[in-house]
py3Dmol code that shows the C-alpha trace and the ligand (Angstrom):
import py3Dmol

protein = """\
ATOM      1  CA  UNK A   1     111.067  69.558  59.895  1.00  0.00           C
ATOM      2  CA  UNK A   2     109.021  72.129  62.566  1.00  0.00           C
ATOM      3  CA  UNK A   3     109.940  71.872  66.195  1.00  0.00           C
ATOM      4  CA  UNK A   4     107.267  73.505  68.436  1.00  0.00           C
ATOM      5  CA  UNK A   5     108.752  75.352  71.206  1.00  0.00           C
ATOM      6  CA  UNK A   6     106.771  75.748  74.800  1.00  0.00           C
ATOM      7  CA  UNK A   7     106.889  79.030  75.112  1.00  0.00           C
ATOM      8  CA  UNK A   8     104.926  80.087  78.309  1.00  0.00           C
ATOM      9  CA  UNK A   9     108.117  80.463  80.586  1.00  0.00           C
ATOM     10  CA  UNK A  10     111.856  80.233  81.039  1.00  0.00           C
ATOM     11  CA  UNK A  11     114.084  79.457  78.309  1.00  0.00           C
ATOM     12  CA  UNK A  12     112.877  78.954  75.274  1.00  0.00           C
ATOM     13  CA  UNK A  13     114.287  81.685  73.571  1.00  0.00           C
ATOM     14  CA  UNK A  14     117.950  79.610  73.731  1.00  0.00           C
ATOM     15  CA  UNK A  15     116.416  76.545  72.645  1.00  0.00           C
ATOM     16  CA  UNK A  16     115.104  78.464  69.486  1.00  0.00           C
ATOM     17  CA  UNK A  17     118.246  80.047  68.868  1.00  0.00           C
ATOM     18  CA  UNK A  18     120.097  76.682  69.225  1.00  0.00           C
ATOM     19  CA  UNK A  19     118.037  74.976  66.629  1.00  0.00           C
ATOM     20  CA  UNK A  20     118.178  77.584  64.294  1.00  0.00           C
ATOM     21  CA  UNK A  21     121.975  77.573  64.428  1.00  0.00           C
ATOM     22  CA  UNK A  22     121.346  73.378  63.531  1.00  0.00           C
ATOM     23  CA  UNK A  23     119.235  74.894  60.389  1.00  0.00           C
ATOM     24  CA  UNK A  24     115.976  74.080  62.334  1.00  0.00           C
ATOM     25  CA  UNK A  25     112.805  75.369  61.790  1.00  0.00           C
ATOM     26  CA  UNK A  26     110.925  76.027  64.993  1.00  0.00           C
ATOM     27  CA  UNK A  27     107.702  78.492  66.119  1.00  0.00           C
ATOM     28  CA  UNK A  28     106.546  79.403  69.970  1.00  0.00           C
ATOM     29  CA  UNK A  29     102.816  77.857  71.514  1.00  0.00           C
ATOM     30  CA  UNK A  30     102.000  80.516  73.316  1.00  0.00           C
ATOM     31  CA  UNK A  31      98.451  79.470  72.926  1.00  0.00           C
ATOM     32  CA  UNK A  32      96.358  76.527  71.892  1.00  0.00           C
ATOM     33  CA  UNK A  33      95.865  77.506  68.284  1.00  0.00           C
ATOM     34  CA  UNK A  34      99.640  77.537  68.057  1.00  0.00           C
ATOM     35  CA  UNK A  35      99.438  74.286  69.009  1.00  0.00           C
ATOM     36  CA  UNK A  36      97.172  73.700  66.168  1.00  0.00           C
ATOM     37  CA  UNK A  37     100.132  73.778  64.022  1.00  0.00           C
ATOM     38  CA  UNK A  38     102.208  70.547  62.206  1.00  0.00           C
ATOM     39  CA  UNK A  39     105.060  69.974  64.386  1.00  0.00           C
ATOM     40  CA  UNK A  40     107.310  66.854  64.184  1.00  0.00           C
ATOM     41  CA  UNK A  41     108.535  67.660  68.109  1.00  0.00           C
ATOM     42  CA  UNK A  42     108.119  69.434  70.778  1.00  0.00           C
ATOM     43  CA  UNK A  43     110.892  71.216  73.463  1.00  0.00           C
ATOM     44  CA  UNK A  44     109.898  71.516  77.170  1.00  0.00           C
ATOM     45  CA  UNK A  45     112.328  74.765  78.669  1.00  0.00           C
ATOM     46  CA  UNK A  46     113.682  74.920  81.732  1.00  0.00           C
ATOM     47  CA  UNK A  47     112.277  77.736  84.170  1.00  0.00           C
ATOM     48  CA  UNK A  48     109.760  77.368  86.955  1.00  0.00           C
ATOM     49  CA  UNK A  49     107.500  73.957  86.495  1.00  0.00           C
ATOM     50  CA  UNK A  50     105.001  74.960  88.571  1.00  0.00           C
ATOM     51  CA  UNK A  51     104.142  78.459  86.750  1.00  0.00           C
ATOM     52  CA  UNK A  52     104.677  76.355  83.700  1.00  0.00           C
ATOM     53  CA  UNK A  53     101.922  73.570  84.420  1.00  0.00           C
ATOM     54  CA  UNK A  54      99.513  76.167  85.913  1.00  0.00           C
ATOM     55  CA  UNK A  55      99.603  78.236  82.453  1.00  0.00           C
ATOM     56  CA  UNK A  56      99.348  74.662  80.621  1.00  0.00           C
ATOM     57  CA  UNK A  57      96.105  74.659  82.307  1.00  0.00           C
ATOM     58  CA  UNK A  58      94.758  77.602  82.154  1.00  0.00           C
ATOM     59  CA  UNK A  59      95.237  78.144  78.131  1.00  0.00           C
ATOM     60  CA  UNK A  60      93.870  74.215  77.859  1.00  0.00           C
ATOM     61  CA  UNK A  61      96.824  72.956  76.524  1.00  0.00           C
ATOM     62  CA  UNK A  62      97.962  70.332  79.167  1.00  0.00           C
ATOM     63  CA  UNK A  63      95.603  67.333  77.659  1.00  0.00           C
ATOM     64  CA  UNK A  64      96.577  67.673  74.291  1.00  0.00           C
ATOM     65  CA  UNK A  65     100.135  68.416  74.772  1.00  0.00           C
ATOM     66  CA  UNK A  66     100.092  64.782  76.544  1.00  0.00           C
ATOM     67  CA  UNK A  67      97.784  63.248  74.490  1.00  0.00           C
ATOM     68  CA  UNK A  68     100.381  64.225  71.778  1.00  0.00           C
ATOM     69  CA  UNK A  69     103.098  62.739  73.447  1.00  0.00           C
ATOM     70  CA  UNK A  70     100.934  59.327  74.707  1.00  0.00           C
ATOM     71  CA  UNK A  71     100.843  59.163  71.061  1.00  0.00           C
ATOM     72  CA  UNK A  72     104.439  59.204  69.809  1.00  0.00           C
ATOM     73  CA  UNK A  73     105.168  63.138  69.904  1.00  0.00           C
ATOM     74  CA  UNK A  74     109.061  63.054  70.238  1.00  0.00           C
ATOM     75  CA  UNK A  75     109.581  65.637  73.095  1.00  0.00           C
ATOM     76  CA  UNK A  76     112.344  67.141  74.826  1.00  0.00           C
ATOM     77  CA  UNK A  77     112.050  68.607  78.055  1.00  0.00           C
ATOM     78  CA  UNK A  78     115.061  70.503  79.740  1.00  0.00           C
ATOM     79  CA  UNK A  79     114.864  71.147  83.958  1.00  0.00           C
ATOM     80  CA  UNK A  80     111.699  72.339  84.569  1.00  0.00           C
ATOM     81  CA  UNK A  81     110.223  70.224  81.060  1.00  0.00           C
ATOM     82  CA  UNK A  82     111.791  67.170  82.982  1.00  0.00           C
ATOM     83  CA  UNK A  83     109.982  67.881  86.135  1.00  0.00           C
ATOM     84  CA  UNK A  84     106.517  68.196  83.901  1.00  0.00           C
ATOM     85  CA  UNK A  85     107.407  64.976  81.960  1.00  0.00           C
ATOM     86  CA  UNK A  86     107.712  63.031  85.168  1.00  0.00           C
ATOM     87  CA  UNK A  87     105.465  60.568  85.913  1.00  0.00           C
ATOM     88  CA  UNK A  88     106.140  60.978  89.937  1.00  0.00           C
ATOM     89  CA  UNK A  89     107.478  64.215  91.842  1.00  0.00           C
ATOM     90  CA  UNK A  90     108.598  63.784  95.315  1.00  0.00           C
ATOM     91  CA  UNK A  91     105.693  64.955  97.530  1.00  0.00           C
ATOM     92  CA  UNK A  92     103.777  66.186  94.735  1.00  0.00           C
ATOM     93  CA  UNK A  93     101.017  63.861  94.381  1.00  0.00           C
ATOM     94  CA  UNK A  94      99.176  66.427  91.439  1.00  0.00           C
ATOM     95  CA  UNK A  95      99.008  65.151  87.900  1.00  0.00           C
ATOM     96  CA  UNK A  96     101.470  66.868  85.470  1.00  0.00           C
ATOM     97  CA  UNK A  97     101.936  66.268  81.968  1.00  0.00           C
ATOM     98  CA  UNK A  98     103.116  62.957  83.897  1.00  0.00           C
ATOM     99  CA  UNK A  99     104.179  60.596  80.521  1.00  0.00           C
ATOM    100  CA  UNK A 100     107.957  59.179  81.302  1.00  0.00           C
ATOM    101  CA  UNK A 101     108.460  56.842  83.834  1.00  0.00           C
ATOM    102  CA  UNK A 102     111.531  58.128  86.285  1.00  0.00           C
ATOM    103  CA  UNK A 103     110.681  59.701  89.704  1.00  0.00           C
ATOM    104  CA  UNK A 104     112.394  62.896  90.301  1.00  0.00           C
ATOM    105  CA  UNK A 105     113.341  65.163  92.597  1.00  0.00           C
ATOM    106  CA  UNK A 106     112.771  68.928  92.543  1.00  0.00           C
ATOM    107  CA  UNK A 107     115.573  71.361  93.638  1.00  0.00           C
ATOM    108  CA  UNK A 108     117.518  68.392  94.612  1.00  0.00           C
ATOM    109  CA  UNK A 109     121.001  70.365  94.400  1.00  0.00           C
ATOM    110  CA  UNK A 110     119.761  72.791  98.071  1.00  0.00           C
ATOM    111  CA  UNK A 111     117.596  76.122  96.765  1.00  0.00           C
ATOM    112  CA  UNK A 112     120.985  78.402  97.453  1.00  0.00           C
ATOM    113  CA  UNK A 113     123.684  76.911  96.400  1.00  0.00           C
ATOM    114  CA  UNK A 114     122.035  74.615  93.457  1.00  0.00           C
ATOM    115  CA  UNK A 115     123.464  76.377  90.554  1.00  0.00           C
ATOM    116  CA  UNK A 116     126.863  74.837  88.847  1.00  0.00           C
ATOM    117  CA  UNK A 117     128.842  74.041  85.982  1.00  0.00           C
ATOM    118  CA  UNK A 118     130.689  70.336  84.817  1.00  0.00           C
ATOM    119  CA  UNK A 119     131.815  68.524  81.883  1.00  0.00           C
ATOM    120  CA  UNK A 120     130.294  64.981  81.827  1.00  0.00           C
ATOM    121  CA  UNK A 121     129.592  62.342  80.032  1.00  0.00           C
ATOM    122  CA  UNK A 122     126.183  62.515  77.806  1.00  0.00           C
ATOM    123  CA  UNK A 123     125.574  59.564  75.791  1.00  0.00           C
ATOM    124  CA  UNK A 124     129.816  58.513  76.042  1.00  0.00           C
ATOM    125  CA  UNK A 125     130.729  61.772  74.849  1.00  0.00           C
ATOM    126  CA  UNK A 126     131.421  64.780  77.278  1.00  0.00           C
ATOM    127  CA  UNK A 127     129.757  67.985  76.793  1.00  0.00           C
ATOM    128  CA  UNK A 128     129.420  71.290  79.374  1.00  0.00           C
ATOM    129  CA  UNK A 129     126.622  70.840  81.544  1.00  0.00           C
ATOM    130  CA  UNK A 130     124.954  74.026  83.147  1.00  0.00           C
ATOM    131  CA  UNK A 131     122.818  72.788  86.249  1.00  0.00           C
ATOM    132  CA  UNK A 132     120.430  75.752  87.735  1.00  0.00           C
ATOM    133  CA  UNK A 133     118.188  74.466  90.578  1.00  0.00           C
ATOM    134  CA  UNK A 134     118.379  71.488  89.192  1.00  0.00           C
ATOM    135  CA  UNK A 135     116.188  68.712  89.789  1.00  0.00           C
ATOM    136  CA  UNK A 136     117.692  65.168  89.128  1.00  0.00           C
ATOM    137  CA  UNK A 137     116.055  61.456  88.491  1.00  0.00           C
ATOM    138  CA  UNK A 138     116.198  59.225  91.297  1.00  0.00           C
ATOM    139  CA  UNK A 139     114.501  55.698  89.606  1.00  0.00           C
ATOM    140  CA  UNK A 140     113.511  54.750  85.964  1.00  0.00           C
ATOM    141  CA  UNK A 141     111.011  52.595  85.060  1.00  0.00           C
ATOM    142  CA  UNK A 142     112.465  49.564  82.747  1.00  0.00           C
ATOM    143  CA  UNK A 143     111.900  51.226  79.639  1.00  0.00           C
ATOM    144  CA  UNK A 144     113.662  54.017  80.679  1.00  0.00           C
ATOM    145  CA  UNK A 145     117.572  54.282  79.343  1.00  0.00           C
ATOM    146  CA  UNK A 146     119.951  56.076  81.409  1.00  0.00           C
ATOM    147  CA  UNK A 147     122.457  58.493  79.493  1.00  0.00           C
ATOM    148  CA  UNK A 148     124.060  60.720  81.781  1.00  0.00           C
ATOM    149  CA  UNK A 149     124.867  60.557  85.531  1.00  0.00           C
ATOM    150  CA  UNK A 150     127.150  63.617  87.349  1.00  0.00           C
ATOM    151  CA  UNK A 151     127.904  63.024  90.726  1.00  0.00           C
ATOM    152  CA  UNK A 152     126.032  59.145  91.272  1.00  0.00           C
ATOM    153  CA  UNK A 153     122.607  60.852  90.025  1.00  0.00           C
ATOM    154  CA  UNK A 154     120.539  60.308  86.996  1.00  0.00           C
ATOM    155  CA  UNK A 155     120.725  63.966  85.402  1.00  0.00           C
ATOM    156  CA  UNK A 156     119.553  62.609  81.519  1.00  0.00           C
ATOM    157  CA  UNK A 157     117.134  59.415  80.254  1.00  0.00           C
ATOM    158  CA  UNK A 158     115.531  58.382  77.361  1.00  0.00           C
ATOM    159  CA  UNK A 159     112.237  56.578  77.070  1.00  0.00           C
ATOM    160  CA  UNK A 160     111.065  55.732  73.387  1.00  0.00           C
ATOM    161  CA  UNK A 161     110.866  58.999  71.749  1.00  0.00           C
ATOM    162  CA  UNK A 162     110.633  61.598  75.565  1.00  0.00           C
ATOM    163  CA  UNK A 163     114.274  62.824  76.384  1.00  0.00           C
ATOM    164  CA  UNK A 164     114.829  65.021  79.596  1.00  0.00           C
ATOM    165  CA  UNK A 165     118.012  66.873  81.038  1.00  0.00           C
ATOM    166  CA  UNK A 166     117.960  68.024  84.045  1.00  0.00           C
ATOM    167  CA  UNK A 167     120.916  70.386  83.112  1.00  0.00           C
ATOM    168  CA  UNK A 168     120.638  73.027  80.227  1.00  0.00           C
ATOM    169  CA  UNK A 169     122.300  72.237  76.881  1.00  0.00           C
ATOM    170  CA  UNK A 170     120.767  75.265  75.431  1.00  0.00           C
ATOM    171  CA  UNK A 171     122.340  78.048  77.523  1.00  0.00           C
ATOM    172  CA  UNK A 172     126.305  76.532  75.536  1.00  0.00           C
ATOM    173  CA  UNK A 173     127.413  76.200  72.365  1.00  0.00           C
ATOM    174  CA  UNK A 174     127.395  72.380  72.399  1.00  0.00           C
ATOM    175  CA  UNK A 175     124.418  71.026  70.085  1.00  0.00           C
ATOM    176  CA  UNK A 176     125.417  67.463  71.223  1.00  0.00           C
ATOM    177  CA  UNK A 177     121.986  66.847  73.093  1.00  0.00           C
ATOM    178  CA  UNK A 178     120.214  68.856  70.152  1.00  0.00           C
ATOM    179  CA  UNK A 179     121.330  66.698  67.594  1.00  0.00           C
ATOM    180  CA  UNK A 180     120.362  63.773  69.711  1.00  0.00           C
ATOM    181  CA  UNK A 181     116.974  64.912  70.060  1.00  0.00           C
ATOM    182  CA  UNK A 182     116.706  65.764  66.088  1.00  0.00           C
ATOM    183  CA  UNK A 183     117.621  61.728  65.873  1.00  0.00           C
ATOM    184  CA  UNK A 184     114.685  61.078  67.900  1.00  0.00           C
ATOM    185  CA  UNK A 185     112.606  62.830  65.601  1.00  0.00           C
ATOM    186  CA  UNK A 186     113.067  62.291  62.263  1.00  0.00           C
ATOM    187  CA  UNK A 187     113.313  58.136  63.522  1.00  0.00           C
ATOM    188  CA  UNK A 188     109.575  59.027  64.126  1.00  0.00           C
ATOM    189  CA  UNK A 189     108.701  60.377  60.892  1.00  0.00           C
TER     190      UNK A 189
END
"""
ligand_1 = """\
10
LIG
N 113.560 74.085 90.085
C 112.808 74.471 88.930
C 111.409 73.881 88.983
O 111.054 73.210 89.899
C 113.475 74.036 87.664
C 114.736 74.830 87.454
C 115.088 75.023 86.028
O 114.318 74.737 85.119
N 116.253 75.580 85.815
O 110.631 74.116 88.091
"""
view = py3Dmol.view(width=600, height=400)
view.addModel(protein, "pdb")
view.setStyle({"model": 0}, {"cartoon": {"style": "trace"}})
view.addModel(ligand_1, "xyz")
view.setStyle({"model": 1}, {"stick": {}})
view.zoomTo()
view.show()
């Protein structure tokens, strides 16, 4: 099994280091002919969406990284990779990658004082959850299955085979929402 790892901005670095610790293969699309590669999923980081999407475009990787995903792609996108997935952004009416049905909203925690740490429940089990400017998911679509709320708010969801956090699993030592993800893909093999 090959995970491809975004690796334009933010935190994919963890992410790597976190599957490798699972005894998971992974490389970094840094460009489109890493893309080009046989990948069974694909990990969105966390960082700064916008600089994310804008690179996406610029290296012509934004249609085929959703076409990929319109077409069964298991994905996992943490933060900022949750803002791209979304199908709607609150007052952001430009097209993302734009493939899971939740509406979110973006720095949703205040721009100052949006950084924090709980333990909550992920999928029934409770696992440290590092929020950093978090956004967080305020409606899913039907197909959309809810698996952690902190504080009232949608903050993970699952539809089909795209999962999205808006905290950061990667920056602990937890590979709860890893291993979930892994599930994810190898049902899709
Ligand atoms: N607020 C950031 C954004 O809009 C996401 C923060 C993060 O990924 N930690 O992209």
């Amino acid at each position: 099994m090959n995970i491809a790892v975004l690796a334009l901005q933010g935190a994919f670095a963890e992410h790597r280091q976190m599957l490798q610790r699972m005894g998971v293969d992974s490389f970094e699309v840094r460009q489109a002919s890493d893309w080009c590669r046989p990948k069974d999923g694909l990990i969105i980081p966390g960082g700064e969406s916008t600089v994310q999407l804008k690179l996406l475009r610029d290296l012509n990787l934004l249609e085929p990284v959703r076409e990929a995903i319109a077409g069964g792609l298991p994905v996992f996108g943490t933060c900022a990779g949750l803002i791209l997935l979304a199908k709607q952004v609150e007052g952001e009416a430009h097209m993302r990658i734009s493939t899971m049905d939740i509406v979110v909203r973006r720095n949703a925690y205040g721009r100052q004082s949006g950084s924090f740490f709980v333990k909550d429940r992920f999928a029934g089990k409770p696992i440290p959850m590092p929020f950093i400017r978090a956004p967080y998911i305020y409606k899913v679509g039907d197909g959309v299955e809810v698996l952690a709320e902190v504080g009232g708010k949608i903050v993970a969801a699952r539809e089909g085979s795209q999962l999205v956090t808006a905290f950061h699993p990667e920056l602990t030592s937890d590979t709860t929402v890893h291993s979930y993800f892994m599930q994810l893909v190898k049902r899709a093999l």
